[in-house]
SERO-4910 file (N, C-alpha, C, O; in steps of 0.05 Angstrom, whole numbers):
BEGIN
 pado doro    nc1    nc2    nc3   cac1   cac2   cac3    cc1    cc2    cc3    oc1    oc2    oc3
  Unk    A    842    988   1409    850    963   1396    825    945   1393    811    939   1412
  Unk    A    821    939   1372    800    915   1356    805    890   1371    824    876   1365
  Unk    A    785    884   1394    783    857   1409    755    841   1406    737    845   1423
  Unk    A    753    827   1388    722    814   1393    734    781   1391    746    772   1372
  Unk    A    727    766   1414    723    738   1410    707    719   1421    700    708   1442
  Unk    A    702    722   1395    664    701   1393    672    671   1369    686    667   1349
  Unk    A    654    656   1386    658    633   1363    643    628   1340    646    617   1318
  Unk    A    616    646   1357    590    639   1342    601    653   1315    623    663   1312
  Unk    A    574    650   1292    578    661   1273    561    683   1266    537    680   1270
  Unk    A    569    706   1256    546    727   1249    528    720   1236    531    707   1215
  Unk    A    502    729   1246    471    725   1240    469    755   1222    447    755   1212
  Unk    A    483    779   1216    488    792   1200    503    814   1201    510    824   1222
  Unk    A    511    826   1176    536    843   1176    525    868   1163    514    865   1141
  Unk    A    527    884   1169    521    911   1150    540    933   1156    547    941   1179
  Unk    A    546    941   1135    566    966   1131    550    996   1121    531    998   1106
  Unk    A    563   1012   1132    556   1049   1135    575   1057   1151    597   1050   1144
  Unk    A    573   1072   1170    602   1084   1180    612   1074   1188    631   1086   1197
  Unk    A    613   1042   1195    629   1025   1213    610   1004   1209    586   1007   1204
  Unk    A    626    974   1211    616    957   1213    604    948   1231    611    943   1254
  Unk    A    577    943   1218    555    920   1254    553    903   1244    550    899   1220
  Unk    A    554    882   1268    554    851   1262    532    844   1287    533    856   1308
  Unk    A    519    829   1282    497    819   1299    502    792   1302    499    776   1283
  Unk    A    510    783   1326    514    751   1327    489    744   1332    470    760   1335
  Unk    A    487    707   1333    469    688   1338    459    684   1363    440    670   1369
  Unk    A    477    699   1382    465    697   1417    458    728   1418    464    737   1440
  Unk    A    447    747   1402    440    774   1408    458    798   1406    451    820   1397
  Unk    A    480    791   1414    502    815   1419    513    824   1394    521    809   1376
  Unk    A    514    856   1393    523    863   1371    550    876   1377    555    887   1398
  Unk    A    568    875   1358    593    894   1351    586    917   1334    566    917   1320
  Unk    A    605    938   1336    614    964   1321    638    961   1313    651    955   1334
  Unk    A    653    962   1292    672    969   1293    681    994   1275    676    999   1251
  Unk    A    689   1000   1285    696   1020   1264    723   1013   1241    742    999   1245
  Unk    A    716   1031   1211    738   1017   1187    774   1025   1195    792   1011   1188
  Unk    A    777   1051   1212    802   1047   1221    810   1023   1244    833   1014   1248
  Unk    A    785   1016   1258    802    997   1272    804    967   1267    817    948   1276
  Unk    A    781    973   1247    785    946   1229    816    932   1221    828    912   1228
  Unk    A    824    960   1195    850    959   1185    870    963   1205    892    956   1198
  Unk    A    869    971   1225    888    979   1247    893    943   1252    913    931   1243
  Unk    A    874    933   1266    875    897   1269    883    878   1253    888    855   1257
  Unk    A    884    893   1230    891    875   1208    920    865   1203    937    883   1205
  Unk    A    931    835   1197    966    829   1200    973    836   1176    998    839   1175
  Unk    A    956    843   1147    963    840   1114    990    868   1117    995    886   1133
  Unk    A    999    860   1094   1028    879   1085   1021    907   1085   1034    926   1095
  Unk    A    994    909   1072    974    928   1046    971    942   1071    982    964   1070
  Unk    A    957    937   1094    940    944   1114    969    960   1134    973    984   1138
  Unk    A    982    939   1141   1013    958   1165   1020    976   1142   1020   1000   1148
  Unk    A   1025    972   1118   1039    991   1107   1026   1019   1107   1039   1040   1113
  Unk    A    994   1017   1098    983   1043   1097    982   1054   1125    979   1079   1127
  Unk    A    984   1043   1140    975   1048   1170   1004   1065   1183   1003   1083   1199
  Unk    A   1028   1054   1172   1057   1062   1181   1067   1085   1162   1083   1101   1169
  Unk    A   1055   1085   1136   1066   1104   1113   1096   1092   1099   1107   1105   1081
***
């Protein structure tokens, strides 16, 4: 499960097999695009996810 909580704001984002985000205090995330959409509340996103 997709848990990141940060207030700061990303200092940058780049996409390839998964998203990295580099915050403003150093620390970076991975996430990957299924657990992206997995986290996600949209209709588009549970529906594909449930079938």
């Amino acid at each position: 499960m997709l848990k990141i909580k940060k207030k700061a704001k990303p200092e940058k984002i780049l996409l390839g097999d998964e998203v990295y985000i580099l915050w403003q205090d150093g620390e970076e995330s991975h996430i990957s695009f299924f657990d992206l959409r997995d986290a996600c509340p949209c209709a588009s996103c549970i529906d594909e996810l449930s079938g």
